[in-house]
mmCIF file of the protein (N, C-alpha, C, O) and its ligand, coordinates in Angstrom:
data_MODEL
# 
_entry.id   MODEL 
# 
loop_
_entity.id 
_entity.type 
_entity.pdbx_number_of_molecules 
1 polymer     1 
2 non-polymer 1 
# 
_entity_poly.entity_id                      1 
_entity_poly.type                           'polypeptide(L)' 
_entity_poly.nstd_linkage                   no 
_entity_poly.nstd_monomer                   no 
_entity_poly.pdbx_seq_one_letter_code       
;(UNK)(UNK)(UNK)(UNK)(UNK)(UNK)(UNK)(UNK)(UNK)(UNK)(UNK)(UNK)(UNK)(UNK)(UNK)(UNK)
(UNK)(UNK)(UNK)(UNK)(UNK)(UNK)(UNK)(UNK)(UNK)(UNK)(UNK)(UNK)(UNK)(UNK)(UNK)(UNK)
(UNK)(UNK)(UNK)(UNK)(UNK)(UNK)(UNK)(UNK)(UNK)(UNK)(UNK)(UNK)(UNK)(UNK)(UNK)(UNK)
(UNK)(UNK)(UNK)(UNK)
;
_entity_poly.pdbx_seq_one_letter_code_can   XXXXXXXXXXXXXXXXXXXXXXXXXXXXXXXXXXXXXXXXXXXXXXXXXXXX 
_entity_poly.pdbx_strand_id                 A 
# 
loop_
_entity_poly_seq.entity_id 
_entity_poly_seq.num 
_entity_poly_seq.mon_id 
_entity_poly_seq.hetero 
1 1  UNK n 
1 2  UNK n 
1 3  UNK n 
1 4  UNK n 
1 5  UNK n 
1 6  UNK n 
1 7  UNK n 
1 8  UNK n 
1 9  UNK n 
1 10 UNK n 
1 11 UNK n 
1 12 UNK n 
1 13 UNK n 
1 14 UNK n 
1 15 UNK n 
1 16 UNK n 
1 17 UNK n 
1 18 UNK n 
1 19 UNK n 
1 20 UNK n 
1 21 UNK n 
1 22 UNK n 
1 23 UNK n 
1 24 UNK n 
1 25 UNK n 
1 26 UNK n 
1 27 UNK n 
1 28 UNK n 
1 29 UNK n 
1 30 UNK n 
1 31 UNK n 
1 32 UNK n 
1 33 UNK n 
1 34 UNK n 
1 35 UNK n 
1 36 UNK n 
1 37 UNK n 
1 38 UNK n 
1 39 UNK n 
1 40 UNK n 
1 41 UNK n 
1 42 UNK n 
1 43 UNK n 
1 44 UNK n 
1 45 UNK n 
1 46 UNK n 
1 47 UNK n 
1 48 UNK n 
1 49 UNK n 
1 50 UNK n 
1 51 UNK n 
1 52 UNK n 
# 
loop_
_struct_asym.id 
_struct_asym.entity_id 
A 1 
B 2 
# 
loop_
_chem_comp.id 
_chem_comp.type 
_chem_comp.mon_nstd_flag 
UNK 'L-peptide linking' . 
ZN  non-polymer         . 
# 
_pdbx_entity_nonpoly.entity_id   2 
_pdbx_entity_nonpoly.name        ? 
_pdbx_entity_nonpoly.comp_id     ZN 
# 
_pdbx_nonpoly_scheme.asym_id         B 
_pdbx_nonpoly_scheme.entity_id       2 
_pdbx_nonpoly_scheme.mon_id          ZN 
_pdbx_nonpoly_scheme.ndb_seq_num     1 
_pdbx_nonpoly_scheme.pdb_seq_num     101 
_pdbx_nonpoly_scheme.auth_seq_num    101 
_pdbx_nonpoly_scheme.pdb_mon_id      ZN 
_pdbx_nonpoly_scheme.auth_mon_id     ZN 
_pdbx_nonpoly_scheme.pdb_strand_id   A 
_pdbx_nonpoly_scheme.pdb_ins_code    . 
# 
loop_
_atom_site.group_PDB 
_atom_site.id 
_atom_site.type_symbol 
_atom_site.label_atom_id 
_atom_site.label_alt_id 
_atom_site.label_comp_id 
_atom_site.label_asym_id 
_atom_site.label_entity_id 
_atom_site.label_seq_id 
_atom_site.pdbx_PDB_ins_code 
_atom_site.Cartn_x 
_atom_site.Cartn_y 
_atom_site.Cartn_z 
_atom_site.occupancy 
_atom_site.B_iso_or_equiv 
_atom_site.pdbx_formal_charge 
_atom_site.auth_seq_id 
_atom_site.auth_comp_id 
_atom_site.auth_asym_id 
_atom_site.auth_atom_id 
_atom_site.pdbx_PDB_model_num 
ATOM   1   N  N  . UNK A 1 1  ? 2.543   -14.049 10.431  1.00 0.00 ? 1   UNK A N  1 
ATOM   2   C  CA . UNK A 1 1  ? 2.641   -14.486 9.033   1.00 0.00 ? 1   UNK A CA 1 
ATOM   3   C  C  . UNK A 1 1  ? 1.292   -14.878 8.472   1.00 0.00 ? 1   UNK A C  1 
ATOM   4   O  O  . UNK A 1 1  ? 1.279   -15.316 7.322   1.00 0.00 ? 1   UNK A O  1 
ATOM   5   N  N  . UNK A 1 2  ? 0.109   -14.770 9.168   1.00 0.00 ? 2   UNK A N  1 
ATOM   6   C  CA . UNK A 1 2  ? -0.920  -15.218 8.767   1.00 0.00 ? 2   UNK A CA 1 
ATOM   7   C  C  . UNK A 1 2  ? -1.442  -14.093 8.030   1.00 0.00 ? 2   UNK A C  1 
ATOM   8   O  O  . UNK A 1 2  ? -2.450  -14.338 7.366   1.00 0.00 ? 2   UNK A O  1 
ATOM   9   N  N  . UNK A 1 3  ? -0.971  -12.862 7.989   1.00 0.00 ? 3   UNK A N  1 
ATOM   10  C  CA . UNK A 1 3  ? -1.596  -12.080 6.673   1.00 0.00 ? 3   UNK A CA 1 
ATOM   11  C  C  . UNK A 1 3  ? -0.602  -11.069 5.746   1.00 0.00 ? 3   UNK A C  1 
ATOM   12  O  O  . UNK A 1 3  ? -0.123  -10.055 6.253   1.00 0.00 ? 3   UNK A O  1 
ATOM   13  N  N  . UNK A 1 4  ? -0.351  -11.429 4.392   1.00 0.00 ? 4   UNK A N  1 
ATOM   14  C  CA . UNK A 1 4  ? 0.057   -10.873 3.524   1.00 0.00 ? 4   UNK A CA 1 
ATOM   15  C  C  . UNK A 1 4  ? 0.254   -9.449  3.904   1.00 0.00 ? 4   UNK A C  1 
ATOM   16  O  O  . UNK A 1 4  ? -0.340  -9.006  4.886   1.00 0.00 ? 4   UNK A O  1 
ATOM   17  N  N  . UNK A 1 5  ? 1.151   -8.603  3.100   1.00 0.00 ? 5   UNK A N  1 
ATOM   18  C  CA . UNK A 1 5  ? 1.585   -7.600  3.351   1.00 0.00 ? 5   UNK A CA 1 
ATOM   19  C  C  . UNK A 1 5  ? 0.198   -6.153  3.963   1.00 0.00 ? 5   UNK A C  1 
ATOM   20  O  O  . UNK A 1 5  ? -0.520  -5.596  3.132   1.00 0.00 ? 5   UNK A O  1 
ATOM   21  N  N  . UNK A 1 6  ? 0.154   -5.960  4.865   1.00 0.00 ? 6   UNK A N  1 
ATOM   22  C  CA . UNK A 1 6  ? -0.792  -5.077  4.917   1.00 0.00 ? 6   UNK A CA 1 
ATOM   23  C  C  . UNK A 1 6  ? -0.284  -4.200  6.276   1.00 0.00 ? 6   UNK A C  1 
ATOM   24  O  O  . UNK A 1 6  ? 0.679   -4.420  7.011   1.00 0.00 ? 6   UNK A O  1 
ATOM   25  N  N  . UNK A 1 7  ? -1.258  -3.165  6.329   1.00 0.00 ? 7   UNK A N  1 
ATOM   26  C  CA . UNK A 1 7  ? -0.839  -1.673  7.038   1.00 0.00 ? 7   UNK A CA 1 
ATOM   27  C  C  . UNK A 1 7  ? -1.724  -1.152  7.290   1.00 0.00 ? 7   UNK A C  1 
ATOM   28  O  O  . UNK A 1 7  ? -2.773  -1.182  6.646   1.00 0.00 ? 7   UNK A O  1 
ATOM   29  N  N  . UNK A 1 8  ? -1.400  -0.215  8.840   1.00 0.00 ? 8   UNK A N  1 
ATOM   30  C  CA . UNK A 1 8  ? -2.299  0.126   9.464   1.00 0.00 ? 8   UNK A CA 1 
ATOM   31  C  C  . UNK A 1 8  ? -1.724  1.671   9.555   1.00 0.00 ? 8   UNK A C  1 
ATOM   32  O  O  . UNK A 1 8  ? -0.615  2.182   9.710   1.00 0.00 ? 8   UNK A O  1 
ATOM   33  N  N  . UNK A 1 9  ? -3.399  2.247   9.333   1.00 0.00 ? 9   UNK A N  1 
ATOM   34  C  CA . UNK A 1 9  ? -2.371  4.051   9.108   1.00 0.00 ? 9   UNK A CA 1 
ATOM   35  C  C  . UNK A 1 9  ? -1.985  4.543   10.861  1.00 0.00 ? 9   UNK A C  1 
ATOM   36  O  O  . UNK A 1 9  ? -2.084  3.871   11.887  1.00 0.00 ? 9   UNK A O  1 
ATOM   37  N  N  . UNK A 1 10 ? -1.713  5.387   10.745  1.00 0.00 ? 10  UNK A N  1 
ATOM   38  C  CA . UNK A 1 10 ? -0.505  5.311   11.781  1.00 0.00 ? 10  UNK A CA 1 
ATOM   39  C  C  . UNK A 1 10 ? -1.919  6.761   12.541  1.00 0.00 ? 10  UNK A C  1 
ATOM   40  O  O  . UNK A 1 10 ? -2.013  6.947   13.754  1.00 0.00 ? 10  UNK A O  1 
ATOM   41  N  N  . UNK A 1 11 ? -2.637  7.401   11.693  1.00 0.00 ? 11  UNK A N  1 
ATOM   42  C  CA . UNK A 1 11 ? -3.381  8.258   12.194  1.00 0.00 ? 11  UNK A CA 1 
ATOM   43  C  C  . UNK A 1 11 ? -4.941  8.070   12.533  1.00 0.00 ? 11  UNK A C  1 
ATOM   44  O  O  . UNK A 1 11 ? -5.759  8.921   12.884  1.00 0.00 ? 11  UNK A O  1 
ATOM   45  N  N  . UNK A 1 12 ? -5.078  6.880   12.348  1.00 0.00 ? 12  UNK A N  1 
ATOM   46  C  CA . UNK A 1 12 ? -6.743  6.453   12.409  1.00 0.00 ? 12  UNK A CA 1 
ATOM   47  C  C  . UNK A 1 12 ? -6.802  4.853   12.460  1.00 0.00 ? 12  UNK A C  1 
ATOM   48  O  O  . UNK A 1 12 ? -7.917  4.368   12.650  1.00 0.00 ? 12  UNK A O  1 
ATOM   49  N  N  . UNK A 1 13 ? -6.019  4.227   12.350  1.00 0.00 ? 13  UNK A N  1 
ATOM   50  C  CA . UNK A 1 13 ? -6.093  2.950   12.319  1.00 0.00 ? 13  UNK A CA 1 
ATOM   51  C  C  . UNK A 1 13 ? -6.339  1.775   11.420  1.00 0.00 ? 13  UNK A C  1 
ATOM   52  O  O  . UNK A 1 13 ? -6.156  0.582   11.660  1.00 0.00 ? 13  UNK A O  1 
ATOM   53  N  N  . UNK A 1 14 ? -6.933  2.539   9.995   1.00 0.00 ? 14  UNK A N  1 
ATOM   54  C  CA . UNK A 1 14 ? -7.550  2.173   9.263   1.00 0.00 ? 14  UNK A CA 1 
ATOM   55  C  C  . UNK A 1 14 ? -6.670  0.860   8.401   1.00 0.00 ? 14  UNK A C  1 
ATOM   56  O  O  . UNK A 1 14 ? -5.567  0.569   8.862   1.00 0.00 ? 14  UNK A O  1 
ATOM   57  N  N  . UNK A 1 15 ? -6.866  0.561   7.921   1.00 0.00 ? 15  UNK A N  1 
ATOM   58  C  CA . UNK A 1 15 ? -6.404  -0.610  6.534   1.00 0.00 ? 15  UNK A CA 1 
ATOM   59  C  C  . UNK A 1 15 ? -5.647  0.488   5.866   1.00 0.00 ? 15  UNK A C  1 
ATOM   60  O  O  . UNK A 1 15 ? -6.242  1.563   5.788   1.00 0.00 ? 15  UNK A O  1 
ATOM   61  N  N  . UNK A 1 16 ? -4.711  0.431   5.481   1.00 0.00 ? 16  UNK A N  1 
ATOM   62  C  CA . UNK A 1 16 ? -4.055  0.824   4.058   1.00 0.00 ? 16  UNK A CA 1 
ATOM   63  C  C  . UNK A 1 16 ? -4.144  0.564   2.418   1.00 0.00 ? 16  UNK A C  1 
ATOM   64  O  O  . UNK A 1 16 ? -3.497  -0.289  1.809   1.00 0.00 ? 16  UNK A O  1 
ATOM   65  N  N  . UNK A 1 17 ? -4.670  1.080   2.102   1.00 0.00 ? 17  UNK A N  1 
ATOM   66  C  CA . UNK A 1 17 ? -4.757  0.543   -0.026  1.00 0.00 ? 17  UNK A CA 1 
ATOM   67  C  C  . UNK A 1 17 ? -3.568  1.237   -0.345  1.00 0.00 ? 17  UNK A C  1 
ATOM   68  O  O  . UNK A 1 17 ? -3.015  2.280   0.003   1.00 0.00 ? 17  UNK A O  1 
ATOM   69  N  N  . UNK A 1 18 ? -3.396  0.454   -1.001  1.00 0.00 ? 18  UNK A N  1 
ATOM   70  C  CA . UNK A 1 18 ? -1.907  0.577   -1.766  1.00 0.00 ? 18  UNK A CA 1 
ATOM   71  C  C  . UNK A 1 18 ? -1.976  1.983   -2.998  1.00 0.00 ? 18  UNK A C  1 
ATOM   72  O  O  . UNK A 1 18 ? -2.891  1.611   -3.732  1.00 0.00 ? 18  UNK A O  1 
ATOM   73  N  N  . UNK A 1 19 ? -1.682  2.788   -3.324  1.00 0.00 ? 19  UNK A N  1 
ATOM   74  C  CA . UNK A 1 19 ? -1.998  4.072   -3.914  1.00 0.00 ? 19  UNK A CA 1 
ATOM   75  C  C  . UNK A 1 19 ? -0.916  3.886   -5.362  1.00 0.00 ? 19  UNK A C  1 
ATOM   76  O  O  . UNK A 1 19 ? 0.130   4.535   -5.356  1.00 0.00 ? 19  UNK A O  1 
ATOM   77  N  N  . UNK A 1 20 ? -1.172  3.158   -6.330  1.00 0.00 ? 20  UNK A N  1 
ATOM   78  C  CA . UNK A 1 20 ? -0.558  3.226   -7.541  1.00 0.00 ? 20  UNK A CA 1 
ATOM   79  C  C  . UNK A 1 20 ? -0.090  4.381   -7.665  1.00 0.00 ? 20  UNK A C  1 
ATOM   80  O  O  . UNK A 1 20 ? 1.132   4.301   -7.790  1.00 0.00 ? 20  UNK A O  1 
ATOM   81  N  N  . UNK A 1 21 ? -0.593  5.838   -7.705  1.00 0.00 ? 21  UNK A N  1 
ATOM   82  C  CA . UNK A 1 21 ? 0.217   6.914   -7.988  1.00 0.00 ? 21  UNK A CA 1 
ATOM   83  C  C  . UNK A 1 21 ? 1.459   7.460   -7.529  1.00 0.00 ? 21  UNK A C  1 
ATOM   84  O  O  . UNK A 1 21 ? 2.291   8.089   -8.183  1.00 0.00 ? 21  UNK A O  1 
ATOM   85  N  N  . UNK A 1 22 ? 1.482   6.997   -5.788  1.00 0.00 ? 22  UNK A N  1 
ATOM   86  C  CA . UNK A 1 22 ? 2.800   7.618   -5.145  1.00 0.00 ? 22  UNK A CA 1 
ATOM   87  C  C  . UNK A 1 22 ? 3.346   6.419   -4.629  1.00 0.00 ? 22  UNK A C  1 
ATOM   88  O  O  . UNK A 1 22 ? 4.101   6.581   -3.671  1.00 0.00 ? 22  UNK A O  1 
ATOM   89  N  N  . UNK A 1 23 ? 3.126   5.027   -5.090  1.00 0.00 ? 23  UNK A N  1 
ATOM   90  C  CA . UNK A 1 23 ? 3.732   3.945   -5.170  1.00 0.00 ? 23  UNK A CA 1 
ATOM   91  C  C  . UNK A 1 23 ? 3.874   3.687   -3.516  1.00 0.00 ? 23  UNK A C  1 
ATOM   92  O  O  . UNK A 1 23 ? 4.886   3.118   -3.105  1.00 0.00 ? 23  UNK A O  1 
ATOM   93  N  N  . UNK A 1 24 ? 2.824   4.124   -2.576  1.00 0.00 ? 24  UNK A N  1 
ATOM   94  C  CA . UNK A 1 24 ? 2.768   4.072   -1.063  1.00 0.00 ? 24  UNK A CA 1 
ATOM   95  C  C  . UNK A 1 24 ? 1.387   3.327   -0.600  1.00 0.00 ? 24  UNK A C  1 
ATOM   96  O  O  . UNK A 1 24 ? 0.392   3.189   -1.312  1.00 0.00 ? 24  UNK A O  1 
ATOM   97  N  N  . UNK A 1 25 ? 1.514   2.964   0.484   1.00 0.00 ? 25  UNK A N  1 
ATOM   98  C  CA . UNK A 1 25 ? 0.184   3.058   1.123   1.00 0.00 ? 25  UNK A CA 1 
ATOM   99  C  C  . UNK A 1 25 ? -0.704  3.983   1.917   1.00 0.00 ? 25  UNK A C  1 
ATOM   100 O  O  . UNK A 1 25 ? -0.454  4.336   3.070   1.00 0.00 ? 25  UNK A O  1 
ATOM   101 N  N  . UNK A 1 26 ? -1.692  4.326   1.261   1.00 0.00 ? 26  UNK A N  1 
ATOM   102 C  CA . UNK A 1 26 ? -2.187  5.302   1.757   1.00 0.00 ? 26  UNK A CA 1 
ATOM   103 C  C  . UNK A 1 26 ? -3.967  4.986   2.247   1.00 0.00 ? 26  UNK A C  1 
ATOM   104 O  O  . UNK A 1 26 ? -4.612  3.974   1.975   1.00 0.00 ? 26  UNK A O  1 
ATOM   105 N  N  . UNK A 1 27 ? -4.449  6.212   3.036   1.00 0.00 ? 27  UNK A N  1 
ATOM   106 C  CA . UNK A 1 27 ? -5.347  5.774   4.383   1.00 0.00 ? 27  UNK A CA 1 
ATOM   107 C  C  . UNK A 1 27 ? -6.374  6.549   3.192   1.00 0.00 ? 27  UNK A C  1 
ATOM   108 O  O  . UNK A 1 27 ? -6.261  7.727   2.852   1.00 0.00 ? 27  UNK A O  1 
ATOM   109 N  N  . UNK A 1 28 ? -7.413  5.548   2.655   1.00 0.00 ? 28  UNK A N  1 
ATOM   110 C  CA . UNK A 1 28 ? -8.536  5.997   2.083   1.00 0.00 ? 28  UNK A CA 1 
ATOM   111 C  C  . UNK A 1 28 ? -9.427  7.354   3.365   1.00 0.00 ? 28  UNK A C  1 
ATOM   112 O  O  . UNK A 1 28 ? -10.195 8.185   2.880   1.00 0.00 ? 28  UNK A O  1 
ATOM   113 N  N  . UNK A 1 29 ? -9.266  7.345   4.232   1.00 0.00 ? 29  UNK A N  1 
ATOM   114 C  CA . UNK A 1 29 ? -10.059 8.196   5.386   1.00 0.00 ? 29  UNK A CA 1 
ATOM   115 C  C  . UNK A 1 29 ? -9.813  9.644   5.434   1.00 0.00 ? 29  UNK A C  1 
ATOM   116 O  O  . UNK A 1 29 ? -10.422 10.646  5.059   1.00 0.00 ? 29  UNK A O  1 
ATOM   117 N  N  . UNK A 1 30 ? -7.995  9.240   6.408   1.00 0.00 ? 30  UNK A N  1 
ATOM   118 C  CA . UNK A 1 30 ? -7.650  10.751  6.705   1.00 0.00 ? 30  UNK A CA 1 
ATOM   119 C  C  . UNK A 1 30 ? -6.566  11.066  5.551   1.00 0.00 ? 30  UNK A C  1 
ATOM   120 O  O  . UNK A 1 30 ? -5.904  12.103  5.594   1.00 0.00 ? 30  UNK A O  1 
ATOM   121 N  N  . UNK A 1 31 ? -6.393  9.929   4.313   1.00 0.00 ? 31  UNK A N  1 
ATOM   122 C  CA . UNK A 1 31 ? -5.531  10.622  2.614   1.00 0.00 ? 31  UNK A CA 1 
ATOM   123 C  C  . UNK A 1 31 ? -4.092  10.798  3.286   1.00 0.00 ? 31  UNK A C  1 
ATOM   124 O  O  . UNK A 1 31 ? -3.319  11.633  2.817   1.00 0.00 ? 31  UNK A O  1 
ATOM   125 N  N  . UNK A 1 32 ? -3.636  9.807   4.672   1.00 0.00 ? 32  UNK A N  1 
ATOM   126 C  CA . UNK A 1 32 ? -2.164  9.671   5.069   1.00 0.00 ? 32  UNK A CA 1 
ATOM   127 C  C  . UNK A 1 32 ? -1.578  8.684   4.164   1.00 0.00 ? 32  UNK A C  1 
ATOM   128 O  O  . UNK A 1 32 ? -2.270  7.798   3.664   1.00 0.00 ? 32  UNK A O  1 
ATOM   129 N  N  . UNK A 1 33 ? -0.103  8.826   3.895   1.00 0.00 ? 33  UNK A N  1 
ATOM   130 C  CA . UNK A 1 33 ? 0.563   8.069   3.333   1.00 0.00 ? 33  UNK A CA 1 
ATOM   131 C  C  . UNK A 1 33 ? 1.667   7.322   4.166   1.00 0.00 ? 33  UNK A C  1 
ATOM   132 O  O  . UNK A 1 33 ? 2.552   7.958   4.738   1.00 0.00 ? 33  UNK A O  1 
ATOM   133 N  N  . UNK A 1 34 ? 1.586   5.898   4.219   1.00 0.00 ? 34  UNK A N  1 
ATOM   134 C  CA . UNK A 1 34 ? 2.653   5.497   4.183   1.00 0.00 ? 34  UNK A CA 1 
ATOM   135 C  C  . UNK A 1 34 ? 3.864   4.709   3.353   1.00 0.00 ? 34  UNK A C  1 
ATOM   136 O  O  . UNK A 1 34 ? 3.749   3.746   2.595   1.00 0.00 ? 34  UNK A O  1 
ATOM   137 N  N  . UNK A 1 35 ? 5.022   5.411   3.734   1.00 0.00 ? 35  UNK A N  1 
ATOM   138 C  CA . UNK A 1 35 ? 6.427   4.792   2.519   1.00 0.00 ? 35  UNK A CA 1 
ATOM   139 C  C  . UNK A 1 35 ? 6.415   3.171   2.962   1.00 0.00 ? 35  UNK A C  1 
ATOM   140 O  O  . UNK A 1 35 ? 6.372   2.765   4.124   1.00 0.00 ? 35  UNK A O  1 
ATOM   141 N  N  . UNK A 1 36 ? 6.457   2.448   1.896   1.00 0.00 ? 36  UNK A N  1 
ATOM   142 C  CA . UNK A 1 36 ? 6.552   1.468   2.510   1.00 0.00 ? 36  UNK A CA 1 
ATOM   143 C  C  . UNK A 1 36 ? 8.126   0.905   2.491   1.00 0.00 ? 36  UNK A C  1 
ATOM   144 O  O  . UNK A 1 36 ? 9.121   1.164   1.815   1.00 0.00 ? 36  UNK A O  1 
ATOM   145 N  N  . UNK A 1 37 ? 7.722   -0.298  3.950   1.00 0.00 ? 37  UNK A N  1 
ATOM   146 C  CA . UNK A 1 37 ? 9.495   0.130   4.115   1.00 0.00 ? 37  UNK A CA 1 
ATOM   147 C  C  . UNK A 1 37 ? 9.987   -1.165  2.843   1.00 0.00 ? 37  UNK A C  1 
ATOM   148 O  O  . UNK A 1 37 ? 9.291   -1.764  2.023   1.00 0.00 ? 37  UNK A O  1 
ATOM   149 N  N  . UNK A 1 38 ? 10.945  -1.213  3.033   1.00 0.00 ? 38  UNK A N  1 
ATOM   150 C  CA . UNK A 1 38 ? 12.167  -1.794  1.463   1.00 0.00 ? 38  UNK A CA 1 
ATOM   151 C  C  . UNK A 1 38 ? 11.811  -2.935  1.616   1.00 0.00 ? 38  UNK A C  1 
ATOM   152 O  O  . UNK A 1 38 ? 11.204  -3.520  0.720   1.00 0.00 ? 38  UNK A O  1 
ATOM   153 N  N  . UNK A 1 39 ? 12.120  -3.540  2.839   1.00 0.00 ? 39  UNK A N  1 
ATOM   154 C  CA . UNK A 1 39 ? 12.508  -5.194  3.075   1.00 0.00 ? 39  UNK A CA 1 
ATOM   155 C  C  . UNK A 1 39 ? 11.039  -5.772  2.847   1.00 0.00 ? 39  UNK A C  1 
ATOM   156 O  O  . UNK A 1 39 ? 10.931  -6.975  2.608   1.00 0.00 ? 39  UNK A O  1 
ATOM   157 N  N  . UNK A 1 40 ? 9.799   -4.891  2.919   1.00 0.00 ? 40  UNK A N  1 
ATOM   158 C  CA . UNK A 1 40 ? 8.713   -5.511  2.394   1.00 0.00 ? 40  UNK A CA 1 
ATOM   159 C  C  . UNK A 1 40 ? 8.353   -5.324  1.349   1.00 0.00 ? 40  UNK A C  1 
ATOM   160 O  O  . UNK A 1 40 ? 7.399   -5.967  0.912   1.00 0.00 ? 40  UNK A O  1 
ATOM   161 N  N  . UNK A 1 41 ? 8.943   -4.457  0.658   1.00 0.00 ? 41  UNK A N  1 
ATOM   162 C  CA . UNK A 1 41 ? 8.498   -4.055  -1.047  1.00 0.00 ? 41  UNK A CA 1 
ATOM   163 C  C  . UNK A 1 41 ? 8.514   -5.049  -1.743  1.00 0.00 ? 41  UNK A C  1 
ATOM   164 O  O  . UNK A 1 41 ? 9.457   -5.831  -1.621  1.00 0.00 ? 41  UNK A O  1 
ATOM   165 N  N  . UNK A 1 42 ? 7.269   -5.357  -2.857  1.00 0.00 ? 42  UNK A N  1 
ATOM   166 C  CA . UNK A 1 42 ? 7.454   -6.167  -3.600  1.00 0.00 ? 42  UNK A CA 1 
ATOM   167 C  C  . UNK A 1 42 ? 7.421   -5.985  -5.214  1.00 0.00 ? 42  UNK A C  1 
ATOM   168 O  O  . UNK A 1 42 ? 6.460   -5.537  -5.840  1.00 0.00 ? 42  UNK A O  1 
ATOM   169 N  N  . UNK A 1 43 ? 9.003   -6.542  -5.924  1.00 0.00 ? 43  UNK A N  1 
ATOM   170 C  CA . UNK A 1 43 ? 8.550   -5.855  -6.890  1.00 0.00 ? 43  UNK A CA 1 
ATOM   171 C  C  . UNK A 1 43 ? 7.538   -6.272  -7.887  1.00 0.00 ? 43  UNK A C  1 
ATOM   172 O  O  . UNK A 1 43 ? 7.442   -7.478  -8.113  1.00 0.00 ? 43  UNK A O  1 
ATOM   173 N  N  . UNK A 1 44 ? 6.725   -5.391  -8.553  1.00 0.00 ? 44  UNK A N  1 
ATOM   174 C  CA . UNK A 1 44 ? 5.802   -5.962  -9.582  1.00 0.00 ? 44  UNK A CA 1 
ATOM   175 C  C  . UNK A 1 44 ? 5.728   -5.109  -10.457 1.00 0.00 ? 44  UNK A C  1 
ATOM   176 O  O  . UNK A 1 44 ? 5.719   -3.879  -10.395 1.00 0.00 ? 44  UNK A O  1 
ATOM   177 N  N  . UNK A 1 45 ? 5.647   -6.198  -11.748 1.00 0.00 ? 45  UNK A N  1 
ATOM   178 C  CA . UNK A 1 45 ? 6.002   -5.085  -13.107 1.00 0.00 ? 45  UNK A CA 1 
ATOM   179 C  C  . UNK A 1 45 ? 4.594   -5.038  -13.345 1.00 0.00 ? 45  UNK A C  1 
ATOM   180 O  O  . UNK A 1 45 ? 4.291   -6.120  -13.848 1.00 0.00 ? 45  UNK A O  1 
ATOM   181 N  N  . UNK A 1 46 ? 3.431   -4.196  -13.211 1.00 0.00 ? 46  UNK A N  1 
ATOM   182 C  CA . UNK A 1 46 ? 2.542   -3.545  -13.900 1.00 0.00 ? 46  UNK A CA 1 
ATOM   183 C  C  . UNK A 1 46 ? 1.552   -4.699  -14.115 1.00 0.00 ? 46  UNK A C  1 
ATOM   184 O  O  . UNK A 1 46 ? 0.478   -4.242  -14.505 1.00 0.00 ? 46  UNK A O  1 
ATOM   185 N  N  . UNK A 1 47 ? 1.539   -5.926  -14.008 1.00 0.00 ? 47  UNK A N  1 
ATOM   186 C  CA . UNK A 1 47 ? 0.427   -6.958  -14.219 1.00 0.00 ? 47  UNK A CA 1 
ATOM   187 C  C  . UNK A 1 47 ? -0.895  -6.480  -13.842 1.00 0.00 ? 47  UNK A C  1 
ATOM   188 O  O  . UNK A 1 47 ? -2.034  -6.820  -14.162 1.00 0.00 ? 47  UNK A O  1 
ATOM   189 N  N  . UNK A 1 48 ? -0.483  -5.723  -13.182 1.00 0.00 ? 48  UNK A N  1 
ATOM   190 C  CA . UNK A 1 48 ? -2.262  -5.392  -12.492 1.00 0.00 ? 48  UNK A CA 1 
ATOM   191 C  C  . UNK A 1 48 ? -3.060  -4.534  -13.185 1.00 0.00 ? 48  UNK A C  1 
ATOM   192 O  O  . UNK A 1 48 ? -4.286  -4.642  -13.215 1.00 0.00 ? 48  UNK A O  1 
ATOM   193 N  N  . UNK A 1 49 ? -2.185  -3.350  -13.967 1.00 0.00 ? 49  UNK A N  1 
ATOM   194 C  CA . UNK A 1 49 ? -2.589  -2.765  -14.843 1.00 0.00 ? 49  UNK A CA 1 
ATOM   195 C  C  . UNK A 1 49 ? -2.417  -2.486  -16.268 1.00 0.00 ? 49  UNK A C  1 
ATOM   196 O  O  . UNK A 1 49 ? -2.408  -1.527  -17.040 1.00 0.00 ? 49  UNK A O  1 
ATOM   197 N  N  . UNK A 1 50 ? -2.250  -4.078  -16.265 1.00 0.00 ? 50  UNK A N  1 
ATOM   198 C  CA . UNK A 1 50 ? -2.096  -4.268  -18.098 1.00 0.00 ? 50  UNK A CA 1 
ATOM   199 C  C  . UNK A 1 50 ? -3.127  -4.355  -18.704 1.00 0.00 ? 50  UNK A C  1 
ATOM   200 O  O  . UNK A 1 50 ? -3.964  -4.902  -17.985 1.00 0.00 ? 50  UNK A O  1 
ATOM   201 N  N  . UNK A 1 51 ? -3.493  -4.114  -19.609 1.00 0.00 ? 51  UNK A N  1 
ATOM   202 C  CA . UNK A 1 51 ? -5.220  -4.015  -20.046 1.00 0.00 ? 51  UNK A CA 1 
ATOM   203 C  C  . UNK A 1 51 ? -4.824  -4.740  -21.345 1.00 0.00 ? 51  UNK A C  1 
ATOM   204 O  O  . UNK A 1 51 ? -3.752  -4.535  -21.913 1.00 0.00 ? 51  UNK A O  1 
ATOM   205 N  N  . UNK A 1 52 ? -5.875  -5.704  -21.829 1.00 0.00 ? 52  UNK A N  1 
ATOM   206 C  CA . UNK A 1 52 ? -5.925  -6.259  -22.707 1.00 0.00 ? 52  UNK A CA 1 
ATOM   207 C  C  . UNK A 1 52 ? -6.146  -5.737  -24.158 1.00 0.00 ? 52  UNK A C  1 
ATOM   208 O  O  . UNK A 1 52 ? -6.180  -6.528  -25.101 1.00 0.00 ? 52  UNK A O  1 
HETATM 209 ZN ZN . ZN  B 2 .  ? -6.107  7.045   8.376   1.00 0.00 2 101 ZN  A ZN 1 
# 
């Protein structure tokens, strides 16, 4: 529990960034995606990309 939702790609090891377009996490390296699973989804309405 000591770190917020995060992911490790399953093909290189790397950190996961979260990929606004296919609403997944995906591996800046080898461009793998992972679905993320449900019970960790969080929902968020767009705050991040509300522009003033
Ligand atoms: Zn990777």
């Amino acid at each position: 529990m000591a770190q917020t939702d995060q992911f490790e790609c399953g093909g290189c090891g790397a950190h996961l960034e979260f990929d606004p377009k296919s609403q997944n996490m995906k591996c800046e390296f080898c461009q793998s995606e992972k679905i993320i699973p449900v019970e960790h989804t969080v929902i968020v309405e767009h705050d991040f990309f509300s522009a003033p």
